[in-house]
TORGUPA-777988 format. One record per residue (C-alpha): x negated, y negated, z; residue number from 1; residue in one letter. Coordinates in nm, 2 decimals, always signed. Each point is the difference from the previous one (the first is absolute). Layout:
N
     c1     c2     c3 gufi lolum
      X      Y      Z  NUM     A
...
end
This chain:
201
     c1     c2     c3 gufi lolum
  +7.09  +7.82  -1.12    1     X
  -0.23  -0.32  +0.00    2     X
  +0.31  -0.19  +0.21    3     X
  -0.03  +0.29  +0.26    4     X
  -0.37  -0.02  +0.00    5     X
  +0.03  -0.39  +0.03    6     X
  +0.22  +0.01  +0.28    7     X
  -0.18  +0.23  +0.22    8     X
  -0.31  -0.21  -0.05    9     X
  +0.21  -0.27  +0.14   10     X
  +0.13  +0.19  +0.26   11     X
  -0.34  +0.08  +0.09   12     X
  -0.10  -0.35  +0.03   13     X
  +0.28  -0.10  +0.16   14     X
  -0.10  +0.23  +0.28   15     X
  -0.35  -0.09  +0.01   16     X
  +0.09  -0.37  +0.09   17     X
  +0.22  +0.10  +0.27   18     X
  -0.27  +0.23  +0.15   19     X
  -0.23  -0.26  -0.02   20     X
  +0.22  -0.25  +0.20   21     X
  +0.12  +0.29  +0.25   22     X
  -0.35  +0.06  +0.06   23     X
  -0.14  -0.34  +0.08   24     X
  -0.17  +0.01  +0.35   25     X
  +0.09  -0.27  +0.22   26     X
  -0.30  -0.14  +0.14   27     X
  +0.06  -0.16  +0.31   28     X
  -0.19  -0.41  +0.00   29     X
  -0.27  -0.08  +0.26   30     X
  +0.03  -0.27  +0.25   31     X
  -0.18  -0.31  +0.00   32     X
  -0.19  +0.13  +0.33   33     X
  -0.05  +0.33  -0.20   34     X
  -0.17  -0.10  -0.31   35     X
  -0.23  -0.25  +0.19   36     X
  -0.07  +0.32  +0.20   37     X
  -0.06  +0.18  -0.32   38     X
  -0.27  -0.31  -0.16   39     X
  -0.19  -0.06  +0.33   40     X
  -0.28  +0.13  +0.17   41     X
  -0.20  -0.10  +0.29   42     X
  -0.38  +0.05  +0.04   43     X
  -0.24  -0.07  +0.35   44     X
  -0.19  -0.21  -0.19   45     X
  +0.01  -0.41  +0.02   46     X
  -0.24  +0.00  -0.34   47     X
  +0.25  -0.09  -0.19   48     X
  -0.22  -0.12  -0.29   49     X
  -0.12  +0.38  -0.03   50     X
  +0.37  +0.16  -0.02   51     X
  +0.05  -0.27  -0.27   52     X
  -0.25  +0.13  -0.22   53     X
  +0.06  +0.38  +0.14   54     X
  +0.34  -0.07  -0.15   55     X
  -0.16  -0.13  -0.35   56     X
  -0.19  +0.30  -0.03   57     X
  +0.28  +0.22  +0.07   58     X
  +0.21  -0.16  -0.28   59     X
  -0.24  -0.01  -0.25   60     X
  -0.10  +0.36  +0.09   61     X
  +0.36  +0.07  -0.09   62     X
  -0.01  -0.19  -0.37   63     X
  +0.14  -0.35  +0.13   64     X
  -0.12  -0.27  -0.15   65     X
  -0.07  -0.28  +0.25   66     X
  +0.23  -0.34  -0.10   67     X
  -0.04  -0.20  +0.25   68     X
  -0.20  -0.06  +0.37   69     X
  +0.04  -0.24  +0.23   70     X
  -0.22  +0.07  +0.28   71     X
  +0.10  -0.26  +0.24   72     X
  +0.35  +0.08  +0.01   73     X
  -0.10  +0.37  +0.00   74     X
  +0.21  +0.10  -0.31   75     X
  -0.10  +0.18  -0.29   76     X
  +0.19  +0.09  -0.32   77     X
  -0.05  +0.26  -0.26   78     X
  +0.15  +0.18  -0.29   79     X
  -0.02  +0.31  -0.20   80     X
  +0.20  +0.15  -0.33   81     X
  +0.05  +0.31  -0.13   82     X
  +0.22  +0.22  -0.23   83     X
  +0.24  +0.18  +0.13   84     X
  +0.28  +0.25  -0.10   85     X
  +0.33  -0.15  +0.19   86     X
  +0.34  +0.10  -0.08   87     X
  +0.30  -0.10  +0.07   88     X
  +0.23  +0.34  +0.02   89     X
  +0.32  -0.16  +0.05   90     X
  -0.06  -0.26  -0.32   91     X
  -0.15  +0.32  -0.22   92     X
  +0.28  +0.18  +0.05   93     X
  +0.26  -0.29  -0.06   94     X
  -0.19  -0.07  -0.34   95     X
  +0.01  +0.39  -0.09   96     X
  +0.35  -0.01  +0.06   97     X
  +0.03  -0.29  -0.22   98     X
  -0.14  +0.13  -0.26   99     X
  +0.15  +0.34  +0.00  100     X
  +0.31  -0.20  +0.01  101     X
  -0.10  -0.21  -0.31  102     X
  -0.15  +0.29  -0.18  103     X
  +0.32  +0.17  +0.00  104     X
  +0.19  -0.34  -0.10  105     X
  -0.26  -0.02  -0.27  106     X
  +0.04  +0.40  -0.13  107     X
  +0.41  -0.04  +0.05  108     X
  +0.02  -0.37  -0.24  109     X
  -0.28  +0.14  -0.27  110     X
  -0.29  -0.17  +0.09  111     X
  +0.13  -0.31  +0.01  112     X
  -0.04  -0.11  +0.36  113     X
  -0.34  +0.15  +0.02  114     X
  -0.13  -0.36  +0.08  115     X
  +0.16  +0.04  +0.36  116     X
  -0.30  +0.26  +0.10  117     X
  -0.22  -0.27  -0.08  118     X
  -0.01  -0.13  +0.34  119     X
  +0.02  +0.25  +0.25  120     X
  -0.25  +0.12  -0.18  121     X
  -0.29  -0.24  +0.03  122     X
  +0.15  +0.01  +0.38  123     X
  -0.08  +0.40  +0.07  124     X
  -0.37  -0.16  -0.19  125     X
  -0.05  -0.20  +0.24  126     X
  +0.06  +0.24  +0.27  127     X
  -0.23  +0.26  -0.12  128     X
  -0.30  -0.19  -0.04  129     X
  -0.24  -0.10  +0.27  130     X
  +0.03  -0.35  +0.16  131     X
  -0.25  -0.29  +0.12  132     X
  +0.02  +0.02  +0.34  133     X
  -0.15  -0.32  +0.20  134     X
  -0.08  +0.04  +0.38  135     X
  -0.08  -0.34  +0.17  136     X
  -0.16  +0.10  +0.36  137     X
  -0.01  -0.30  +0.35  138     X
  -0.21  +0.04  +0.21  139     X
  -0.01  -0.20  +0.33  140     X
  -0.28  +0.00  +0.24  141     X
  +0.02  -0.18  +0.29  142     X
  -0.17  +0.01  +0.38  143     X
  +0.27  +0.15  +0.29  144     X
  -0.07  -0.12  +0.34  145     X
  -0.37  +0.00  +0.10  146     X
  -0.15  +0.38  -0.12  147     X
  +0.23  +0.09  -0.32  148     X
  +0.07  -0.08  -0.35  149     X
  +0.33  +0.06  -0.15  150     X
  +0.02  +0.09  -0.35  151     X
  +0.34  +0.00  -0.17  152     X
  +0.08  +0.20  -0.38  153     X
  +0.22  -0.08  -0.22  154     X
  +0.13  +0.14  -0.36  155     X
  +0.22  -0.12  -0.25  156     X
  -0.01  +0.22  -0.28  157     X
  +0.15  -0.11  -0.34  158     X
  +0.12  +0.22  -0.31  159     X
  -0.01  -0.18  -0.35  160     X
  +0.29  +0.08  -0.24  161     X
  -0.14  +0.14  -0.35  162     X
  +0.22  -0.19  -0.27  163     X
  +0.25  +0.27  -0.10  164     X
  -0.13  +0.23  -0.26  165     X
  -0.39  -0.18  -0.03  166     X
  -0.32  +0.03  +0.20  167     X
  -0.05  -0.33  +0.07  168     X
  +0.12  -0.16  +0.34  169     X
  +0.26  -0.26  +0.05  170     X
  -0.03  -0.31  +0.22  171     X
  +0.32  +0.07  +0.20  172     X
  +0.17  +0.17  +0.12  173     X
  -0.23  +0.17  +0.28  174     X
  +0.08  +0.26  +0.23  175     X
  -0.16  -0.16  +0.34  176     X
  +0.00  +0.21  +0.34  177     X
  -0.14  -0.10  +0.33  178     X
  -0.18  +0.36  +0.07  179     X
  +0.09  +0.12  +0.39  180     X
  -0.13  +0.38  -0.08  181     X
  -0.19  +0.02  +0.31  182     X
  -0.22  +0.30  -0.15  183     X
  -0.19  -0.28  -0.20  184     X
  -0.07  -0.24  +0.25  185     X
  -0.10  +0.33  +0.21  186     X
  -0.26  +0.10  -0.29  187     X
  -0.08  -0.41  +0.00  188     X
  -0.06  +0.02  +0.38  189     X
  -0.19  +0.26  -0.06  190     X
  -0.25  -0.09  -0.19  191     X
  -0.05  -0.34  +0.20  192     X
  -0.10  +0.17  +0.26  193     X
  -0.22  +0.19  -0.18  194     X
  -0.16  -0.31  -0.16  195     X
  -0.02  -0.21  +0.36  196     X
  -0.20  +0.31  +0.11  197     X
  -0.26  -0.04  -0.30  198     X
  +0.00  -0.35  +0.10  199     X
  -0.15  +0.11  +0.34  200     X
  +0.30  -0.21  +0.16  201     X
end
C-alpha cells in the first residue's frame, strides 16, 4: 500500500515538471531600436534642468532612493528594495521531485538515507520565502535639438538568493534582469508627465 501511494506521488510530480516545461511561454526579445523606444520620451520643453528634477520627484514619489546626480552630464541614479515573493516553478518542482524521490529511498532502506532530503529541502525553503529584491533606476536627461528634452529610463532589477533553508541573504548568486516590461516605463512616463506639469514646465 505505502509503495503504491509513493509511486503515485511520484507520478504526480513527474507530471507536474513536465507541465511546467510544456507550458513555458516563449516570449519573443525586443530590438535594440525597440527598447530604446520603450525607455525614451520626448518633451517640447528645452528646460532641461526642470525635467531633471521632474524626474527626481517622480522617483522618489515611487520609493527610490536617489544614489547618485550628476547634473551636468544630465544623469541621475537611484535605487529602491523590497521583499518580494518570487518563485521559481520549474526549480520547485525539480526539488519536490527530489525529495519525493528521496523520501521514498529513505522509507524503502529504513531510514537510513533520510539525510538525502536534507537538501532539496532547504531548496523548496528557499523558494517559498520572500526575496530582497534591488531595483537600480538611470535616468538620462539631455537637451534634443533647440525646443526638447529627451529623457531616457532604464531598469535593471535584481533578485537576491536566500541561503537555502535560512532567512538571511547570500552575497551571490543574484538573479539580475534588465526589465523591458513596457507597462512600467508606461506608469514611469506617466507620472513624469504628471510631475513636469506641477512643475509648471
Amino acid at each position: 500500500m505505502i509503495k503504491k501511494i509513493l509511486t503515485t506521488f511520484l507520478l504526480i510530480n513527474f507530471f507536474c515538471v513536465s507541465s511546467n516545461c510544456a507550458m513555458a511561454k516563449k516570449v519573443k526579445p525586443l530590438s535594440q531600436l525597440e527598447r530604446r523606444e520603450v525607455e525614451t520620451r520626448f518633451y517640447d520643453t528645452s528646460d532641461s534642468a526642470k525635467v531633471m528634477k521632474a524626474a527626481i520627484n517622480t522617483l522618489q514619489d515611487s520609493g527610490f532612493v536617489i544614489q547618485e546626480i550628476e547634473p551636468e552630464l544630465g544623469y541621475l541614479r537611484a535605487r529602491k528594495i523590497y521583499k518580494h515573493r518570487y518563485i521559481n516553478k520549474g526549480r520547485l518542482s525539480k526539488q519536490s521531485f527530489l525529495l519525493a524521490l528521496f523520501t521514498a529511498y529513505a522509507v524503502f532502506s529504513y531510514g537510513t538515507t533520510a539525510y538525502y532530503m536534507v537538501d532539496p529541502t532547504r531548496q523548496i525553503s528557499n523558494e517559498i520565502h520572500q526575496k530582497t529584491v534591488v531595483v537600480d533606476s538611470n535616468v538620462n536627461v539631455e537637451n534634443f535639438g533647440k525646443n526638447k528634452t529627451k529623457v531616457r529610463f532604464v531598469l535593471v532589477q535584481k533578485v537576491l538568493l536566500n541561503a537555502d533553508g535560512y532567512s538571511y541573504v547570500k552575497s551571490a548568486p543574484t538573479r539580475i534582469l534588465r526589465v523591458y516590461d513596457p507597462k512600467v516605463y508606461q506608469e514611469f512616463f506617466k507620472q513624469l508627465d504628471k510631475s513636469i506639469f506641477y512643475e509648471g514646465i
